[in-house]
Structures are given as structure tokens and as C-alpha cells.
C-alpha positions as CSV (number, residue, x, y, z in Angstrom):
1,X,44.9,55.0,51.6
2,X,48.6,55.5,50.9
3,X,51.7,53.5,52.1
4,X,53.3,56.3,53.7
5,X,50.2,57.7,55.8
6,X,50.0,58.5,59.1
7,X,46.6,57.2,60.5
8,X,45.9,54.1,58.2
9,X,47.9,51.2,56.9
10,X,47.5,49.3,53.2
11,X,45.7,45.7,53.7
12,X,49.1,44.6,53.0
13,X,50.8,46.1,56.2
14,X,48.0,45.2,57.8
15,X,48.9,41.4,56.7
16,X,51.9,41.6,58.5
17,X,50.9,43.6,61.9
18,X,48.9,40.1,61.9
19,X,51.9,38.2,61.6
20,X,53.9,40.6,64.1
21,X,50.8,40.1,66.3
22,X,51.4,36.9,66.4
23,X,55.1,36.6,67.3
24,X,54.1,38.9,70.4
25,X,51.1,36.8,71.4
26,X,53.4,33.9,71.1
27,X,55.7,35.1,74.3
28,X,53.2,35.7,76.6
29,X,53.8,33.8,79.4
30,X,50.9,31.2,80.7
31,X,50.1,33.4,84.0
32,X,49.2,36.3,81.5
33,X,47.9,34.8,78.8
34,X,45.5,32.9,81.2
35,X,44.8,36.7,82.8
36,X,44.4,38.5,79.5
37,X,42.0,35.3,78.8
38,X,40.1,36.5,81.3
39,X,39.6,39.8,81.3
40,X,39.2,39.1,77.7
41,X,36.0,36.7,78.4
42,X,34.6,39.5,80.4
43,X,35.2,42.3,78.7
44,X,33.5,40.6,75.8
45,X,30.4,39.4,78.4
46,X,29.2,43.0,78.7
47,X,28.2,43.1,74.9
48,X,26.5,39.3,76.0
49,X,24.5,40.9,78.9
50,X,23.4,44.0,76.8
51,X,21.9,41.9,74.2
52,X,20.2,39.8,76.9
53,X,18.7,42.7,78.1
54,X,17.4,43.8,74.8
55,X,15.4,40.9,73.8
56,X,14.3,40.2,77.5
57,X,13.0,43.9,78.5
58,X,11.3,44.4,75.2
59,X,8.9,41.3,74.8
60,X,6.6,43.3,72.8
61,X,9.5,44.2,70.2
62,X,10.1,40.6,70.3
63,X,6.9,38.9,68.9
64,X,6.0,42.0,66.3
65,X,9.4,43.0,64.7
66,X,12.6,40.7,66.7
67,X,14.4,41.0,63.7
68,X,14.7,45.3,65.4
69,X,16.2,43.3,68.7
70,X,18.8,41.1,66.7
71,X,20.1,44.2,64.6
72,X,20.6,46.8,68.2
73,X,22.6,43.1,69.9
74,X,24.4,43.4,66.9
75,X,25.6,46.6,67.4
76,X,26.2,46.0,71.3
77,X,28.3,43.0,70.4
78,X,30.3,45.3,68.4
79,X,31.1,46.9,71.6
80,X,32.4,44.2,73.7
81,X,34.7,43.3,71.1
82,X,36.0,46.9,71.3
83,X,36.8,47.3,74.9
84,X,38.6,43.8,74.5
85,X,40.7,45.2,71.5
86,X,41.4,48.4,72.8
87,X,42.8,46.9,76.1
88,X,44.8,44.2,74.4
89,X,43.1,41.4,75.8
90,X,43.2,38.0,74.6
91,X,39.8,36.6,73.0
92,X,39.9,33.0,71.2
93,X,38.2,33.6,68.2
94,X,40.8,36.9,67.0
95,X,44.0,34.2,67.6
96,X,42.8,31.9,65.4
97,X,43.2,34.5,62.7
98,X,46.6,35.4,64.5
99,X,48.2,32.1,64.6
100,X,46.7,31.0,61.6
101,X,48.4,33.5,59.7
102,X,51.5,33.3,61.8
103,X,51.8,29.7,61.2
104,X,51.6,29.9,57.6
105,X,54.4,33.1,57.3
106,X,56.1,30.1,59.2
107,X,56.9,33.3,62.1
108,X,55.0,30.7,64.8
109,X,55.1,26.7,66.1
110,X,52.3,24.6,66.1
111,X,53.1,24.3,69.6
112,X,52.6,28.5,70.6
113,X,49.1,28.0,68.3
114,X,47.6,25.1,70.5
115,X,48.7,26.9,73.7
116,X,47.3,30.2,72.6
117,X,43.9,28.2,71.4
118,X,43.4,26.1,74.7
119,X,44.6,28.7,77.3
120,X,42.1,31.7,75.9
121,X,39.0,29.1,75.2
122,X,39.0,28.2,78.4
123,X,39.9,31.9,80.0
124,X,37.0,33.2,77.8
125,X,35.1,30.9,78.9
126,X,35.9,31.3,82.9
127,X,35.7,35.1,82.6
128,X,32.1,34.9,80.8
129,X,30.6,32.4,83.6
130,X,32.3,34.5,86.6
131,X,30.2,37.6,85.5
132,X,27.5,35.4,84.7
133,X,26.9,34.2,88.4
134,X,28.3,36.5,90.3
135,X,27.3,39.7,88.6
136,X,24.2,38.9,86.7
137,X,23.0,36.0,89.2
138,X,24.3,36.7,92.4
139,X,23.6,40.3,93.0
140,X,20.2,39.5,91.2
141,X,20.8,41.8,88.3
142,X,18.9,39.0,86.1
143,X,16.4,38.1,89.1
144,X,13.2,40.2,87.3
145,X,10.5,38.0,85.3
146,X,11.3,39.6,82.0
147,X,14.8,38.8,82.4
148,X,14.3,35.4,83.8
149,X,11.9,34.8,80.3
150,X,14.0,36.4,77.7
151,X,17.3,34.7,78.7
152,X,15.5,31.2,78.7
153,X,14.5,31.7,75.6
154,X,17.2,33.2,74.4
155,X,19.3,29.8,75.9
156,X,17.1,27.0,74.8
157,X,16.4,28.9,71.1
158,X,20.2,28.8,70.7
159,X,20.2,25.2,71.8
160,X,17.6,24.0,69.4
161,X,19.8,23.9,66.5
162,X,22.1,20.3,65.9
163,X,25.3,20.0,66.2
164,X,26.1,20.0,62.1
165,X,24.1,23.2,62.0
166,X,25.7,25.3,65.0
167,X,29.5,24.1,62.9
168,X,28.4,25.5,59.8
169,X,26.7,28.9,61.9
170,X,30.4,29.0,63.6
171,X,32.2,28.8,60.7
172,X,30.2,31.5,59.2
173,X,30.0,33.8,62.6
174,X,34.1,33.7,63.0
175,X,34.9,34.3,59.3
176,X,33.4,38.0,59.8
177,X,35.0,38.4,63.2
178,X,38.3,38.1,61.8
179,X,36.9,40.6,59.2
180,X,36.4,43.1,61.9
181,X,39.6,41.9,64.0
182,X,41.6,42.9,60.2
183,X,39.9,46.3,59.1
184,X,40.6,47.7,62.6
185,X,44.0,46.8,62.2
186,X,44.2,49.2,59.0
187,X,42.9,52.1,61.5
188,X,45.1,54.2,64.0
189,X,42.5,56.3,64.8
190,X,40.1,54.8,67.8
191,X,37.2,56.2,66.8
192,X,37.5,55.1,63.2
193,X,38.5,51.4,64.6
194,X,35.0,51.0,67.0
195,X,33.2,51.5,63.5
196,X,35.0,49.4,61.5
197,X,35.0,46.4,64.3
198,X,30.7,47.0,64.7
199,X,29.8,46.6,61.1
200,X,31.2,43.2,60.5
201,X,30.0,42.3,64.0
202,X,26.5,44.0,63.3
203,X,26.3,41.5,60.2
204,X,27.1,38.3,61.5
205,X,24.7,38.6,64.6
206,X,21.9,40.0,62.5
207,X,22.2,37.2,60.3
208,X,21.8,35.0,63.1
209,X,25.5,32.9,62.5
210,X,27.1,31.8,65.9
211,X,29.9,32.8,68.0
212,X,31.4,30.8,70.8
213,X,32.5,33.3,73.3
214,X,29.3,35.7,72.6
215,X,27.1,32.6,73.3
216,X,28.4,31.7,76.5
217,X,27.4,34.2,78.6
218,X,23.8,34.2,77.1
219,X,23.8,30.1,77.8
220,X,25.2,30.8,81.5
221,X,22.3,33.4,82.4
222,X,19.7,31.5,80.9
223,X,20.4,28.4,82.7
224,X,21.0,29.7,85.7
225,X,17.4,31.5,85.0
226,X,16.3,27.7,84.6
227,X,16.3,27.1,81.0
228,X,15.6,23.4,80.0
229,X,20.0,22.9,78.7
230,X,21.7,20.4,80.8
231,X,25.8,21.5,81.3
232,X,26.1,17.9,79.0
233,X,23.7,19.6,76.1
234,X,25.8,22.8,75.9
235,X,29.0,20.9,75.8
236,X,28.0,19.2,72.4
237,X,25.5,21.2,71.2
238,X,26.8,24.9,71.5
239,X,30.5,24.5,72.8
240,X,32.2,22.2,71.0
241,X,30.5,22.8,67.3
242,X,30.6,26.6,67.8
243,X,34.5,26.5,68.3
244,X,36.0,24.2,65.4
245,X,33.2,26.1,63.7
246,X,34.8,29.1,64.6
247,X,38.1,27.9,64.4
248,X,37.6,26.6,60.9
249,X,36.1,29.8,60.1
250,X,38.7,32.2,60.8
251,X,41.4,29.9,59.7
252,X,40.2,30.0,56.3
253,X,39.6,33.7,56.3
254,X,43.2,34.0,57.7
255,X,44.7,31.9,55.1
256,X,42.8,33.5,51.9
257,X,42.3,36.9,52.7
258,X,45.5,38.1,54.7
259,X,48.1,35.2,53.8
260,X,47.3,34.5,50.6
261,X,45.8,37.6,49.0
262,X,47.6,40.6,50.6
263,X,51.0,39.0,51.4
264,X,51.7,36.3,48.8
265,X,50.3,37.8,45.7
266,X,51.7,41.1,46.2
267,X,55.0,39.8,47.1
268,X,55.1,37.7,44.0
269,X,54.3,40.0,41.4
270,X,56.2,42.8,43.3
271,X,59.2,40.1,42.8
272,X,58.0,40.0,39.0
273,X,58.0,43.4,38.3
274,X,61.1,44.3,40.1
275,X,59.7,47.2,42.0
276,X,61.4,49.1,44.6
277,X,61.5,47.0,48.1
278,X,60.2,48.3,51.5
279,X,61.4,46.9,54.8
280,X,58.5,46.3,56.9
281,X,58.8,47.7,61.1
282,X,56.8,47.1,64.5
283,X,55.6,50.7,65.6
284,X,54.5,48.6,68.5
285,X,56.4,46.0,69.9
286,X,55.0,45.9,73.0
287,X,52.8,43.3,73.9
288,X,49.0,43.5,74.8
289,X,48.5,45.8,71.6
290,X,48.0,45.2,68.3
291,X,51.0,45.5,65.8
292,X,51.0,48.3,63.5
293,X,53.6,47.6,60.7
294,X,54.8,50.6,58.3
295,X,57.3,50.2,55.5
296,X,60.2,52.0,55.7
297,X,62.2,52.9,52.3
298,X,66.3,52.8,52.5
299,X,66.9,56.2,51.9
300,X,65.0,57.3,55.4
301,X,67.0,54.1,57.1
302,X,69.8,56.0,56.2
303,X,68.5,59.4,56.9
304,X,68.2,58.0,60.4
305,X,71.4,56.6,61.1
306,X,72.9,60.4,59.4
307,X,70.5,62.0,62.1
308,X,71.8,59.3,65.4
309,X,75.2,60.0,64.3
310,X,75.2,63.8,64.1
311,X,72.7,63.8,67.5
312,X,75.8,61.3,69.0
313,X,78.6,64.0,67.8
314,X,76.5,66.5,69.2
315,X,76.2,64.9,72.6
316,X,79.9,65.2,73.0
317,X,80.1,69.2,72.3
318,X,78.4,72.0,74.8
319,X,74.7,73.0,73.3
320,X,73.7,75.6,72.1
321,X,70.3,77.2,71.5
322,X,69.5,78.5,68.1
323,X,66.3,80.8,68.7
324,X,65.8,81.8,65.4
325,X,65.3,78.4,64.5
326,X,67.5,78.8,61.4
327,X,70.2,76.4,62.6
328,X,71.3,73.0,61.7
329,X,69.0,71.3,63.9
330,X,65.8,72.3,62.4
331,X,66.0,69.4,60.7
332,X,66.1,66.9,63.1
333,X,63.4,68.9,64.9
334,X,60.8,67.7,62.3
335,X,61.7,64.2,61.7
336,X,61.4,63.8,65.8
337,X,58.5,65.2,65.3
338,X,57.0,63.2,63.0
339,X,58.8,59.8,63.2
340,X,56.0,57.8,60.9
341,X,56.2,59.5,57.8
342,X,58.7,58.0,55.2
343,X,60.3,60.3,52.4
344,X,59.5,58.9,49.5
345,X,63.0,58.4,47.1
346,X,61.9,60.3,44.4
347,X,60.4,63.3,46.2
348,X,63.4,63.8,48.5
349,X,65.7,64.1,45.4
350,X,63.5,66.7,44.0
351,X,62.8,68.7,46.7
352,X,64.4,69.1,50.3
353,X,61.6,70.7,53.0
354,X,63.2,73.1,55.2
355,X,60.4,74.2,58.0
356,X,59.9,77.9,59.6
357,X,59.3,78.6,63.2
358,X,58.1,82.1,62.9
359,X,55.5,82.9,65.4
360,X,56.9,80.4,67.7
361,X,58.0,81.7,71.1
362,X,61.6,81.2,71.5
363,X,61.3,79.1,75.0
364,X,58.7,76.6,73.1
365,X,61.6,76.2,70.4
366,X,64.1,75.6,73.6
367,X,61.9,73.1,74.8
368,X,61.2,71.5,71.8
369,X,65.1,70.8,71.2
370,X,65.9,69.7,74.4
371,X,63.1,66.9,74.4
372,X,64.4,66.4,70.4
373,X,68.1,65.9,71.7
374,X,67.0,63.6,74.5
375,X,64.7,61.3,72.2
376,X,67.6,61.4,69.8
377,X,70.2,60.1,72.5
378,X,67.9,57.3,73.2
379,X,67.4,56.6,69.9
380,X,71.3,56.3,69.0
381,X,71.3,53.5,71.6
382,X,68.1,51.5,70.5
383,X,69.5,52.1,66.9
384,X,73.1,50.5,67.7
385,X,70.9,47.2,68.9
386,X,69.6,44.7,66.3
387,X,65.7,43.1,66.4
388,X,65.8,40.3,68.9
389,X,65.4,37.2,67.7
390,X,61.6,35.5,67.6
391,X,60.7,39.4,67.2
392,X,59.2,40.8,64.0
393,X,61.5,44.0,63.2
394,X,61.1,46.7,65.0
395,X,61.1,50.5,63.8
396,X,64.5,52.1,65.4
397,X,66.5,49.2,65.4
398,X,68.9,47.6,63.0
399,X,68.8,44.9,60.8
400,X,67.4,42.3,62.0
401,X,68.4,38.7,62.0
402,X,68.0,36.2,59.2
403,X,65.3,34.2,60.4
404,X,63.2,37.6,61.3
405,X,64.3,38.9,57.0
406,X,62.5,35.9,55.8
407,X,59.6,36.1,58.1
408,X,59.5,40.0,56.8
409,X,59.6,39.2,53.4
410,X,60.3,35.5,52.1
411,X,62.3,36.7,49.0
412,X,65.1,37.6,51.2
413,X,68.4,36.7,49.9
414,X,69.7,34.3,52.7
415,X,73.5,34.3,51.4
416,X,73.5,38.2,51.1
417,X,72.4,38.3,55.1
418,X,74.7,35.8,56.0
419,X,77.9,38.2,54.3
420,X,76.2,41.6,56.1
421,X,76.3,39.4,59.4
422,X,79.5,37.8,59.3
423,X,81.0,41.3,58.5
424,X,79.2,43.3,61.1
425,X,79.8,40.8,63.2
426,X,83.7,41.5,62.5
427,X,83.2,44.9,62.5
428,X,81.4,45.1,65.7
429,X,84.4,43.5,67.5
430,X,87.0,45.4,66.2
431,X,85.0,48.5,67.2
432,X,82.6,48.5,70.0
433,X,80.4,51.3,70.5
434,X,81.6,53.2,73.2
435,X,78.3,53.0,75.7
436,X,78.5,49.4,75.8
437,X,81.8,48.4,77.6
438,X,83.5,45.6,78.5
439,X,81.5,42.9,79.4
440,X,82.8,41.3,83.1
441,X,82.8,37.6,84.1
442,X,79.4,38.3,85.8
443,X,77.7,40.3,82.8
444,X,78.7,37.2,80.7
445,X,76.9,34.2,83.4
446,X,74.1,37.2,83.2
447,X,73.7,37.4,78.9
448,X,74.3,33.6,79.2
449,X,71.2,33.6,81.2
450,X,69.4,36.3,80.1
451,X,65.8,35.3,78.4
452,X,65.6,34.3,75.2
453,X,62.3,34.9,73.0
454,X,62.9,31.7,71.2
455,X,63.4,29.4,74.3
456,X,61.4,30.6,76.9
457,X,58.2,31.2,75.3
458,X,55.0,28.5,76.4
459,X,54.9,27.2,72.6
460,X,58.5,25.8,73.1
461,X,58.2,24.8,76.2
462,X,55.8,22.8,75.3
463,X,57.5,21.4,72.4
464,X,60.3,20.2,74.7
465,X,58.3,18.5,76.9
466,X,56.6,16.6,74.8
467,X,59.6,15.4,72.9
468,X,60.9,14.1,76.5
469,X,57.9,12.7,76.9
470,X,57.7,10.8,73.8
471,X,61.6,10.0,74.4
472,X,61.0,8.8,78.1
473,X,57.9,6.6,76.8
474,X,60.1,4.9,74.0
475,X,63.2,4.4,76.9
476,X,65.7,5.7,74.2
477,X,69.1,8.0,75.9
478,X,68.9,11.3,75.8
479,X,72.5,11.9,76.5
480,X,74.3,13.0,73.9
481,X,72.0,12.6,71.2
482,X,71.3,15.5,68.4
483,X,68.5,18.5,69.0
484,X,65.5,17.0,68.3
485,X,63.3,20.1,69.0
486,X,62.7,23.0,66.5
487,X,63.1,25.3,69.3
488,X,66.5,23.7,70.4
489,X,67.9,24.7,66.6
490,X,67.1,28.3,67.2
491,X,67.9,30.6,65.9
492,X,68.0,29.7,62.3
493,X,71.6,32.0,61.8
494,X,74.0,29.0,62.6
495,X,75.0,26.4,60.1
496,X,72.4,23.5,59.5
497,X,72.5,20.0,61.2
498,X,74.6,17.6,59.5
499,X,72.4,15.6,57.1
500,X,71.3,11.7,57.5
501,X,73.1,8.8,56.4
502,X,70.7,6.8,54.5
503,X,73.0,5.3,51.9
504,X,73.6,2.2,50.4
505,X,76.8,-0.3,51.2
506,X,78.3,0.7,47.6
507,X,78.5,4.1,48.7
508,X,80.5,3.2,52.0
509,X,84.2,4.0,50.1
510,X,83.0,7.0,48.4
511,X,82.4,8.7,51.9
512,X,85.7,8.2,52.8
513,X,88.3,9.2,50.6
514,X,91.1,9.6,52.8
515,X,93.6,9.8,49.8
516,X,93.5,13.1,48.3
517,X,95.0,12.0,45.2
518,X,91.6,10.1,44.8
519,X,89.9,13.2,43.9
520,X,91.7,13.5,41.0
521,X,90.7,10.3,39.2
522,X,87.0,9.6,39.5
523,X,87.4,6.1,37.0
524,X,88.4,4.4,40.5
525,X,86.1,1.4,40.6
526,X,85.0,-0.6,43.3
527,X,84.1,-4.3,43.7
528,X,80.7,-3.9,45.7
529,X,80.0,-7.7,45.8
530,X,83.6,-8.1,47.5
531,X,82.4,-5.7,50.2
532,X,78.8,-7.7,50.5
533,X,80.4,-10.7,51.0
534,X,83.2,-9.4,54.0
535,X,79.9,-8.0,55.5
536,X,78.3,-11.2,55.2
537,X,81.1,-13.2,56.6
538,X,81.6,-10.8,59.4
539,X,77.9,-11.1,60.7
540,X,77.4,-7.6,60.2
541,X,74.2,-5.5,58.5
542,X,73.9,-3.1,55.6
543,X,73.1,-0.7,58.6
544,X,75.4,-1.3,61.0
545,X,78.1,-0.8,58.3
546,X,76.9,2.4,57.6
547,X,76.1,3.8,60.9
548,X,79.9,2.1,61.8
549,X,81.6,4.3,58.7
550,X,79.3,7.1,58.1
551,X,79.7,9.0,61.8
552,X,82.6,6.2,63.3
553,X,79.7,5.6,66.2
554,X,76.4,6.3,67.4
555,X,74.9,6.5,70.9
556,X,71.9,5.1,70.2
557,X,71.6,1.7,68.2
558,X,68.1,0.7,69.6
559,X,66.4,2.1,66.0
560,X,68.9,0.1,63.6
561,X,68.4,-3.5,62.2
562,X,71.6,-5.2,64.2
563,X,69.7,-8.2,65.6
564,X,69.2,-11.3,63.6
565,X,69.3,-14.9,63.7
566,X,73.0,-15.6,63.7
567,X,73.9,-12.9,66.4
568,X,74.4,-14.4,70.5
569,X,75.1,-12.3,73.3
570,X,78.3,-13.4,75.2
571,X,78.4,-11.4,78.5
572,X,82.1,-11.7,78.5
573,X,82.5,-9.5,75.6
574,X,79.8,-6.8,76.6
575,X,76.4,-5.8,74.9
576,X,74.6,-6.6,71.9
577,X,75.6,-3.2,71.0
578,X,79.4,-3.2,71.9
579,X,79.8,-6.1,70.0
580,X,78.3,-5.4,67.0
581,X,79.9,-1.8,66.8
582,X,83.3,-3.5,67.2
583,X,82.5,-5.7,64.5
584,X,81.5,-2.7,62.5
585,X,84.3,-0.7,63.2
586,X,86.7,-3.6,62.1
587,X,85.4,-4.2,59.0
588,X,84.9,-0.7,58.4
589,X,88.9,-0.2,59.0
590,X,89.3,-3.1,56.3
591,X,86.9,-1.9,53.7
592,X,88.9,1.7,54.0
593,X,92.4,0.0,54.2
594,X,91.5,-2.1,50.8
595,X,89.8,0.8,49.1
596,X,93.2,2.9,49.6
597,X,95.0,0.3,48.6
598,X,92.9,-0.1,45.2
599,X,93.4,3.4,44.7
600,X,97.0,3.7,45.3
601,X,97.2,1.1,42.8
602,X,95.2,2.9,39.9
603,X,97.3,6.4,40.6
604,X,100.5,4.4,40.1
605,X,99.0,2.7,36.4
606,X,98.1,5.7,35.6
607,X,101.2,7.4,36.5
């Protein structure tokens, strides 16, 4: 397994399709995350139901060999977690390794992890006991004797064990389900991914170790077959240990194996040995698949934008067909062709592969160049467009932005992408691409409107209403006030927040050196007891002063110390708060006055 091959990816590609797996799960939307929940939890229920059938139509395999019965359920599990992998489905126990990865590359919120968690538990879980009752129960599908005896044992065995025991079985049953959710990431091939998803799968259910969603529509069909479990017994004896089992599980597998091991470590020493840098691309952005992330070396970046350019020149003068296939756009021809294989630096300065076309009928050449030139028009225009923010890279786009480059690769020099920005942000306004336009009043409400990765996905929505609640249950104003939220500070590309003032009084003057020969003579000294002692006299704080000087106001003084024993409210003169920031402000003015004055009077003995 090379870096540059076609059909498989290196474990540490495959690290980051988790991460960009992630960042797509994360904008789903609720309605479809609660639908791909489902058709996730039944998906994954035909694997349950074939299992039930094995050890319940074969009760003579089951008393002389059932260790035969658990190793052929194995297998069939193997199969329901393809068909929910292969249709992009959402299944709880594959995004915890997801956002457990994501959250650690920092590419994720806490926020899009516990909606992601919550919503697909509980659509797993309503998908697996809606084919339980109305497909196995209802239409009498698990009616028979042998079924009605094999699933209530199969339900009241599972319940048996305690709670500690069904955690540790969970925690061992998810850590090789997020082994088969990361090899079949490594796989393009389908065929090669069903095997590489059943033999983890076929190990953890032959070892007999637990999985939530797997056990749920098992538990539903033997209890509606009468098995002696109460709804209050599989609550705390099979649901709740099996999924911080399994969420402990696949965390830690998520944060050793793929974070740790395959993006960390070869980072670091690929930063220690100075070896040649890849940027990393999304082949698929598109959500409901899984991401499959291929490095792409400069030189081909650059080979790209050569081949866009020429293909936009080209666009502008008449075409004509070369049938010999000896022309210039031969070519482009094969790169089209095969758009996932990178040319490796070294063997593209030794060597420049020039294909033939003999034996090829002329029209198939035709036809070939004409879906070439109109893959390459597209392509100009997806090229010309930078990643979206909240959106790992994406192959056939530019740069991304700066947030995205450290979520690539954390090594990313932040001041070199804030230079290429700033100047292809200049350059992009003295010259705009002539497809794009002007933009009109009403394209400009539109892009002001448009949606926004960052702010309109469930994780920060989320965030923001739980910060109003939190604000709304404390009774502080909201009007005004600073971003509180992570998500209102997106994206990371502007300047940072200005700092807190959590100084002491001596430092007041410093902060405000309004005389700019002050700079020059730093033995200026200040009488800090002088300062105490006006603060003291004028009723005022160590706070209040420096709220007062430090930002000449604040909306909010509920959270700083301005109440004491010596302070009386007159209502002529306004608030609590009005009168104490006048006070402030007053002595503030004095403390600068005097400072400038001190100052003025060391420049002049120095003079």
C-alpha cells in the first residue's frame, strides 16, 4: 500500500478521512441525522434478526457445538454493518470513533459530538424496535416455537450478566467495531471493504463482547416472544452499560490508534526529518459517504492549475479535433482520465509519459475530448473557488482557509497563510475572474444570508442556545456584550478578541500612555501608594478602577466587586452602577492627568 494508489489509502490518510468524516457528519441537519439514525438502526437489525434465526432454528447445534452458532452470527453481523456503511447511514457506535477523533484534531465542538451521540442512539434504537414489532412480531415472522424459544433465550442470557460486566463487554465489543469502521476506510474497492468490516465484526461477536445497537433488536424480539426482562431491566442492565461501554470503547481506540498513532506520530517525526509535505484532499465531500482523503504533492497542484488555464484559453478559441491523437491535448486527456493519481516530484522530472491512441477509433477519441473539455470547464470554475469554511479541503479547489490548514496538518505556519490570504485577497479584487460578475444589491442580502457551515450546523446551534440559556438564568444583558460562543468567533481568519484586563492598580498609568514622549524614557516612576490612597478616598475599588481605565466602560458591572459597606444608593443620582462608573471615570481622568504631568516633568529634567 502506496501513498499515491488508486484503490487503497495509507492508515495515515485513512486518519484523516476520519477527521473529514467528521466535519461532514457534523452539518447534517437534525431532520436527517434523525432519518439516517434510522435507517441506520434498521439496516443494522437485519444482521440482529439473522443471528436470531440461527441460534433459534438450529437447537440441536445449540446444546452440542453453539460455539458453530456464535461464529455464522458473527459473520451476519458483519453484514448489517455493511449495508449501513455502504448507504451512509448513521450508526452510534462508528461516530464515536468519528467525533472522537474529530474532537481531538480540534476539526469538531463538543456541542456537534453530543448531538451526533444522542440523536443516532436513540434513532438506532427506534429503527431496531420498529422492525422488531412490526416486521418480526406483527406479521408473525417470529410467531414459530423455535423462534419464540431461541430469542428468549437469547434475551434473558444476554440479561444475566451485571451491569459492571456488560461495561467492560461494551468497551471491548466497540473497540473492534471502530477497527472494522477504520480498515474499510483504507479500501475503495466494495468488495474488499465487506471483508475487511466482517473480520473484526466476526471477532468481537464470537468472543461473546457486547454491542449496543446489535443487542437491541435481539432484546426487542425476545421480549415481545415473552422473555422474563422487564423494559426497567434492559434499561440498566443492557442499555445504558452497553453504551458508555461502547462509547468508552471506541473513544480510546479513536484516540490511540488513529489520532495518536497514525496522525501525531507521523506528523512529528515527518516535522523532524524535514521530509517533503503533502496537502491532504476530500475525494468525497458529499455527505452520507465516507471521506476518502489522498495527498496531493505541489508540483500536480500546479500541473492542475497549468491544465484549467490552458482548458479556460481554450474555451475562448473554436475546437478543433485532432484524430490522430498526437495533439496538445493528449495530455490533458489522461490526467481527466485518471484524476487520483499524483506524479510523484522526482519521477516527473525524469521522465514525461506521453500516451498513444493507436487502435482507438477516431469518434471514441472525439468523444473522449469533448467530455475531457467539458469536465475541464467545470473544473476551472470549482478550482477558482476556495474550501468552505467548517469543510476539510476538498480535491479541485484552492487553498483552503486557515482554520481548515491547521485542521489538515497542525504544523501549518499561521503567519505564512495569513500573507497568502491578505494578498489573494488583494489580488482577487483588483482582478476578478471573469464568470463571476458584479455582484448586485440583491446578490449581496443573498451571500449575506447564504448558509454558513460554521453557524448553521446542530452542534452550534446548540452551543448558542445554551449560552442564552445560561445568560437568561443568571439575568445578565446581552446587549452589547462580547461573543461568548466559539461558534460566534468563526471563522478563526479574523484578528483575536481583545485580551482581559486582570491587572493590578499599579499598572493603571502604564496602560495609558497618552504622551508619546513617554515611550522614550522607561525610568518614569510612579507613586502607587498615592494612587491607593485617591482610590480610597474616592470610595472606589481596585476593580472598578480598572474596568473604569482599562476599556473607559463596561455594560455589564453585575460580575465586579463595586458594592461594599460605605457605598448608598441616592435615586437622584441614578444606579448603583451609574454612580460608581462616574466615580471611576473621574478619578481615572485624575490619575491620567497626574501621571502626564509627572512625565512631562521627568522629559523636561532630563532635557
Amino acid at each position: 500500500m502506496v501513498a499515491d494508489d488508486t484503490y487503497y489509502l495509507t492508515p495515515h490518510e485513512a486518519a484523516l478521512a476520519v477527521v473529514a468524516t467528521a466535519m461532514k457528519k457534523a452539518r447534517l441537519q437534525v431532520g436527517t441525522l434523525i432519518l439516517n439514525s434510522l435507517v441506520g438502526g434498521i439496516l443494522f437489525s437485519a444482521g440482529s434478526i439473522m443471528a436470531v434465526a440461527v441460534h433459534a432454528e438450529n437447537p440441536k447445534l445449540m446444546q452440542d457445538n453453539p460455539g458453530i452458532a456464535d461464529s455464522i452470527s458473527g459473520f451476519l453481523f458483519g453484514i448489517g454493518l455493511f449495508f449501513v456503511v455502504i448507504m451512509g447511514a448513521d450508526l452510534y457506535n462508528s461516530n464515536i470513533l468519528f467525533f472522537s477523533v474529530g474532537i481531538l484534531r480540534r476539526a469538531v465542538s463538543v456541542y456537534d459530538l453530543v448531538v451526533s451521540w444522542f440523536v443516532s442512539l436513540l434513532g438506532n434504537l427506534a429503527g431496531s424496535l420498529f422492525v422488531s414489532y412490526l416486521f418480526c412480531h406483527v406479521s408473525k415472522v417470529t410467531s414459530s416455537e423455535l423462534w419464540k424459544t431461541g430469542s428468549r433465550s437469547l434475551a434473558e442470557s444476554k440479561a444475566s450478566f451485571s451491569f459492571m460486566e456488560t461495561f467492560l463487554k461494551g468497551i471491548a465489543g466497540n473497540f473492534f467495531v471502530c477497527l472494522a469502521i477504520y480498515l474499510q476506510l483504507m479500501a475503495k474497492p466494495i468488495h474488499v471493504r465487506l471483508i475487511l468490516i466482517v473480520l473484526p465484526v466476526f471477532t468481537f461477536v464470537s468472543c461473546g463482547f457486547t454491542h449496543v445497537i446489535a443487542d437491541m433488536t435481539i432484546s426487542f424480539i425476545g421480549m415481545l416472544n415473552g422473555a422474563d426482562v422487564s423494559v426497567p431491566e434492559y434499561i440498566w442492565k443492557l442499555l445504558i452499560p452497553a453504551a458508555v461501554g461502547n462509547a468508552i470503547g471506541g473513544s480510546t481506540f479513536g484516540l490511540v490508534i488513529p489520532f495518536y498513532l497514525h496522525l501525531v506520530v507521523v506528523e512529528s517525526d515527518r516535522k523532524k526529518l524535514s521530509l517533503p509535505e503533502y496537502d491532504a484532499r476530500d475525494e468525497q465531500p458529499e455527505l452520507n459517504t465516507d471521506s476518502r482523503v489522498v495527498r496531493v504533492s505541489p508540483l500536480e497542484e500546479k500541473e492542475e492549475e497549468m491544465e484549467n488555464e490552458e482548458a479556460e484559453e481554450s474555451e475562448s478559441k473554436p475546437e478543433t479535433d485532432d484524430v490522430d491523437g498526437s495533439g496538445g491535448d493528449s495530455y490533458g486527456i489522461s490526467t481527466s482520465l485518471f484524476p487520483h493519481r499524483s506524479v510523484n516530484s522526482d519521477e516527473s522530472s525524469l521522465r514525461e509519459y506521453t500516451p498513444s491512441y493507436s487502435g482507438i477509433p477516431a469518434s471514441r477519441i472525439a468523444s473522449m475530448k469533448s467530455i475531457t473539455s467539458r469536465r475541464s470547464s467545470l473544473s476551472v470554475r470549482s478550482h477558482n473557488v476556495r474550501s468552505p469554511p467548517g469543510v476539510f479541503p476538498v480535491r479541485g479547489m484552492r487553498e483552503p482557509l486557515r482554520r481548515e490548514r491547521t485542521i489538515e496538518n497542525p504544523y501549518f505556519d499561521t503567519h505564512e497563510g495569513l500573507l497568502h490570504e491578505s494578498h489573494e485577497h488583494k489580488r482577487k479584487v483588483a482582478k476578478k475572474p471573469s464568470w463571476q460578475g458584479s455582484l448586485s444589491p440583491i446578490d449581496t442580502k443573498k451571500s449575506s444570508s447564504a448558509y454558513s457551515v460554521l453557524e448553521d450546523k446542530p452542534g452550534a446551534k446548540l452551543e448558542k442556545a445554551i449560552t442564552k440559556l445560561v445568560e437568561s438564568s443568571h439575568k445578565t444583558k446581552t446587549v452589547g456584550r462580547l461573543p461568548r460562543t466559539t461558534q460566534e468567533t468563526f471563522p478563526h481568519n479574523r484578528p483575536g478578541l481583545t485580551p482581559l484586563y486582570t491587572a493590578t492598580v499599579a499598572e493603571i498609568p502604564r496602560r495609558h500612555k497618552i504622551n508619546k514622549h513617554e515611550k522614550l524614557f522607561k525610568r518614569t516612576t510612579t507613586d502607587t501608594s498615592s494612587i491607593e490612597r485617591s482610590l480610597r478616598r474616592a470610595e472606589i475599588t481596585h476593580n472598578a478602577a480598572i474596568a473604569a481605565n482599562s476599556v473607559a466602560g463596561v455594560a455589564d458591572f453585575d460580575s465586579l466587586d463595586f458594592t461594599g459597606p460605605h457605598l448608598r444608593l441616592d435615586p437622584e443620582q441614578g444606579s448603583i452602577n451609574d454612580q460608581v462608573s462616574m466615580k471611576a471615570n473621574s478619578v481615572s481622568i485624575g490619575i491620567l492627568q497626574n501621571d502626564s504631568n509627572k512625565s512631562q516633568d521627568s522629559i523636561q529634567r532630563t532635557t
